[in-house]
C-alpha positions in Angstrom: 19.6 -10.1 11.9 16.4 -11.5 13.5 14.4 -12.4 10.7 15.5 -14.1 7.6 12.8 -14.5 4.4 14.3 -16.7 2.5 12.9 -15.8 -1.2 12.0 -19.4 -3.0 9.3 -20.3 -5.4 6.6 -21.5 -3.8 6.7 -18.0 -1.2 6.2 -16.1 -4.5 3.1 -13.7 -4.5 2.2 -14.6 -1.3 2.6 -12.6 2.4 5.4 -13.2 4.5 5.2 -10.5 6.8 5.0 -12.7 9.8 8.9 -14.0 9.3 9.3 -10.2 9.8 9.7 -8.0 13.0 8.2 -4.5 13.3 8.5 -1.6 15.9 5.8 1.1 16.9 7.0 4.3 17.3 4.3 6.2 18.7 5.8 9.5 19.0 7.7 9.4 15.7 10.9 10.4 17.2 12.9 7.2 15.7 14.8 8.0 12.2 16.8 5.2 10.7 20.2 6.3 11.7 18.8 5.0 15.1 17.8 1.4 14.0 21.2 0.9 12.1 23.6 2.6 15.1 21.0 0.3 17.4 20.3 3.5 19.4 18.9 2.3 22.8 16.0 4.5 22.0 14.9 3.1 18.6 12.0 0.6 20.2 11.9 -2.8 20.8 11.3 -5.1 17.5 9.1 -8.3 17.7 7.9 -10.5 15.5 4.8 -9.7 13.2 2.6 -13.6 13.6 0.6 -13.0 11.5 0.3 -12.9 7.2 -1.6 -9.8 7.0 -1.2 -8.2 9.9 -3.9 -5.2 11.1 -2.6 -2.0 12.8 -6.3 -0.9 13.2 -6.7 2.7 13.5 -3.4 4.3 14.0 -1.0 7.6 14.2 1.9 5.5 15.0 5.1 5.4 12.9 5.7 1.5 12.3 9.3 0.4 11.5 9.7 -3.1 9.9 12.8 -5.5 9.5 13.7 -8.0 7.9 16.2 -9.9 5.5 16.1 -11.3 2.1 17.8 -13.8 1.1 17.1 -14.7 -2.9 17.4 -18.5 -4.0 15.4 -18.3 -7.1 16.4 -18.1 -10.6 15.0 -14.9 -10.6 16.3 -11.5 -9.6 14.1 -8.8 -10.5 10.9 -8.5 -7.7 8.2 -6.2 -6.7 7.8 -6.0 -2.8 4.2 -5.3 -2.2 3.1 -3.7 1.2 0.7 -2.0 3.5 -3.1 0.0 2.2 -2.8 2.4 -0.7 -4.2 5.1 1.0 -1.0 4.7 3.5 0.3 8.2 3.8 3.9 6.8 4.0 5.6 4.1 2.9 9.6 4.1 2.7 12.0 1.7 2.0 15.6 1.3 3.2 18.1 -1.2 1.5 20.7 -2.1 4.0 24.1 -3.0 3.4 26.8 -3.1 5.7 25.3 -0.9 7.7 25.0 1.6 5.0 21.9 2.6 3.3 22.2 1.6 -0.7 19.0 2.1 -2.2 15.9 4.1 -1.1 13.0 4.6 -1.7 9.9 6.4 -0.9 6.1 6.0 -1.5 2.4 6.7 -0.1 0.0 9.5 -0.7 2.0 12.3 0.8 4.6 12.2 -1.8 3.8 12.9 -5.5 2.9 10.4 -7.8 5.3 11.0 -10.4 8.2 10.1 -7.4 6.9 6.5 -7.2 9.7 4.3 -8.1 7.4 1.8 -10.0 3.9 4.2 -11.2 1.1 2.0 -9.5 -1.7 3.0 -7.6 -0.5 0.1 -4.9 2.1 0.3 -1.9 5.4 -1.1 -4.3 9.3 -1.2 -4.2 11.5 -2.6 -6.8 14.0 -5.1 -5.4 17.2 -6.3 -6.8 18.6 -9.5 -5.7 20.9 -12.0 -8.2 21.1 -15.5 -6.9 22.2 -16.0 -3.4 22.3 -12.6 -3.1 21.2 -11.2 0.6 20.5 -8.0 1.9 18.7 -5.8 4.6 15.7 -4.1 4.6 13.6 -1.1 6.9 10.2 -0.2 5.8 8.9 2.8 7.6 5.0 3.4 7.5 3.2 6.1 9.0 -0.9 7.1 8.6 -2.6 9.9 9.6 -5.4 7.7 11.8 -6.1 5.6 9.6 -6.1 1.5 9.4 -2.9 0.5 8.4 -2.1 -3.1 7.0 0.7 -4.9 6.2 1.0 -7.8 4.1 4.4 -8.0 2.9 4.3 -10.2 -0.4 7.2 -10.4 -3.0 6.2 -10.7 -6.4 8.4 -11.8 -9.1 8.0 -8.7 -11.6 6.8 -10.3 -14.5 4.3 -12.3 -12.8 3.5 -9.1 -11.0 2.2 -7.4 -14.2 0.3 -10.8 -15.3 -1.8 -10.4 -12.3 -2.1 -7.2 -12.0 -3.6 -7.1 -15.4 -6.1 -9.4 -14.7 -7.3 -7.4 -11.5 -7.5 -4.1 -13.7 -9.9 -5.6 -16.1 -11.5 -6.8 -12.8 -11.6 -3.3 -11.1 -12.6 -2.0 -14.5 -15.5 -4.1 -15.3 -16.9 -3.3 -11.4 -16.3 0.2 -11.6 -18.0 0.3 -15.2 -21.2 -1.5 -13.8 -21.4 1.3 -11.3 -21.1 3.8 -13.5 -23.8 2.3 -16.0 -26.2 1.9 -12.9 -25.5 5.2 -12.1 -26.5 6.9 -16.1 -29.6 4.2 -16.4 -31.2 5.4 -12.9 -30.5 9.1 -13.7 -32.5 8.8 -17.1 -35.0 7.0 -14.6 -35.0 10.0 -13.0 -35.5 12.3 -16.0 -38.4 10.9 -17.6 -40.3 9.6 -14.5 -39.4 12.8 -12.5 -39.2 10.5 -9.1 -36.5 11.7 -6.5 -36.0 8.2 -5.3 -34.2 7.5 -8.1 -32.1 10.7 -7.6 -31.7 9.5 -3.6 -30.3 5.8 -5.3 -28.1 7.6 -7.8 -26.1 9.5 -4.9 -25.6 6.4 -3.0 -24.2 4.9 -6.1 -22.1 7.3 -6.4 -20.6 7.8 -3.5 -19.6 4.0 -3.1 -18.1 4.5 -6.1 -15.6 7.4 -5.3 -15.1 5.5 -1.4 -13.6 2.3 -3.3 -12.3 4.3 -6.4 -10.4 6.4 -3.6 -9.6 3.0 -1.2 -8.2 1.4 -4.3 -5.7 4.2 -4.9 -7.7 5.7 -8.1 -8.3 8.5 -6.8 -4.6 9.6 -6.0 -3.2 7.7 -9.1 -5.7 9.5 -11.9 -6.8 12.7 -9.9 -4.4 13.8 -7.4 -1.2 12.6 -8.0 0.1 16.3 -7.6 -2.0 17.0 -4.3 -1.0 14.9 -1.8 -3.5 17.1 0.9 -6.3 16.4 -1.5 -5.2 12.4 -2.0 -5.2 12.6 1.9 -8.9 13.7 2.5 -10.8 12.8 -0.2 -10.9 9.2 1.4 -12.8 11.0 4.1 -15.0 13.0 2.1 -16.2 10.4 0.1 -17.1 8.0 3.4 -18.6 11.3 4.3 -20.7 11.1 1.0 -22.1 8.0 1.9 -22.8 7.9 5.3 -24.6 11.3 4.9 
C-alpha cells in the first residue's frame, strides 16, 4: 500500500491528505470491487501534495487511498473530510482485501443514515494500538468545488472543538439575524425601501453560509436530499440577484 499515515499525537486535528493518493474517475464507471481486484481499469492513483487540496469545480468521482497505522494511546477517532455540501462521501474499511466496515455520508443520503449526526463530512474510525488498516474514500459532487482535507480527530477532542465552533457559528449567525429584525423595524417606522433592499441582502448571506456550513441539510432538509442539493444554489442565487 502506497501511502502510510501513521496516526501519532502531534498529526492529531490536523490534515494529512497529502500522505494520501487519490484517483479521478471522470466517467464514474470505477466501483470499489475494481480498486481492491486492482482492475486495470480502476485509474491511476497519485499522490495528493498538498494539506487541503482543491478539486475546483467538478463532476468527477474522486477515489482516495490510504493506510492508517494507529500509535497513540488512543483508539477511538473522527476522520474529517471533504465540503459539507459534498453530495457523496463514502468510506471503505479494508481488510485483507475484504471490505469490514462502511460507511456512507453527503447530502444525497438522509440525515438520519450519518454514522456520527453532524452537519460536517465525518467517519468513525476504530483503531487499538498498533492496529493498521486500509481505507477508500469515494467522493463525488454534482459541479460543485470539492475539497479535501483529510484530518483525524481524536473523538473527544473532536467534540471540545467542535463546541467551541458552534457557539462561534451561533453568535455570527445570531448577529445576522439581529441586523436583520433591527433594519426591518427601520423599515416600519421610517417607511424607506433601502432598508428593505439591506434586509434582503442580509438575508440571503445568511441562508448562503447557513446552507455552506451544512445547516441547512442538518436542521431543514435532512429528509430531502434534492432540496439539500439546490438550496445552496438558490440561496447564491438570492444574493447575486
Amino acid at each position: 500500500f502506497d501511502a502510510d499515515i501513521i496516526i501519532t499525537e502531534s498529526i492529531l486535528s490536523k490534515s494529512v491528505s497529502n500522505q494520501a493518493i487519490i484517483c479521478e474517475d471522470k466517467d464514474g464507471t470505477i466501483d470499489i470491487d475494481d480498486l481492491l481486484n486492482n482492475d486495470n481499469n480502476s485509474g491511476e492513483f497519485e499522490f495528493l501534495n498538498h494539506e487541503v487540496s482543491n478539486m475546483d469545480f467538478t463532476s468527477s468521482t474522486f477515489w482516495v487511498k490510504f493506510h492508517l497505522i494507529n500509535q497513540t494511546e488512543f483508539y477511538d477517532f473522527i476522520l474529517e473530510t471533504a465540503r459539507p455540501i459534498t453530495n457523496i462521501a463514502e468510506l471503505y474499511e479494508v481488510n485483507n482485501g475484504e471490505i469490514t466496515h462502511f460507511y456512507s455520508n453527503g447530502d444525497e443520503y438522509d440525515y438520519d443514515t450519518k454514522s456520527i449526526q453532524h452537519r460536517k463530512v465525518l467517519f468513525p474510525i476504530h483503531l487499538l494500538t498498533n492496529e493498521e488498516s486500509d481505507f477508500y474514500i469515494k467522493l463525488k459532487s454534482d459541479g460543485e468545488v470539492l475539497t479535501l482535507p483529510l484530518i483525524i480527530h481524536e473523538k473527544d477532542a473532536f467534540f471540545q472543538i467542535d463546541s467551541s465552533t458552534q457557539f462561534f457559528n451561533g453568535t455570527y449567525y445570531g448577529m445576522l439575524i439581529l441586523i436583520v429584525v433591527i433594519y426591518f423595524f427601520f423599515f416600519i417606522f421610517l417607511n424607506d425601501k433601502t432598508f428593505l433592499y439591506y434586509i434582503s441582502y442580509v438575508a440571503a448571506i445568511f441562508l448562503l453560509q447557513f446552507s455552506l456550513d451544512g445547516y441547512s441539510y442538518q436542521y431543514f432538509f435532512g429528509s430531502s436530499p434534492y432540496l439539500a442539493n439546490h438550496f445552496v444554489l438558490f440561496s447564491a442565487c438570492l444574493l447575486y440577484t
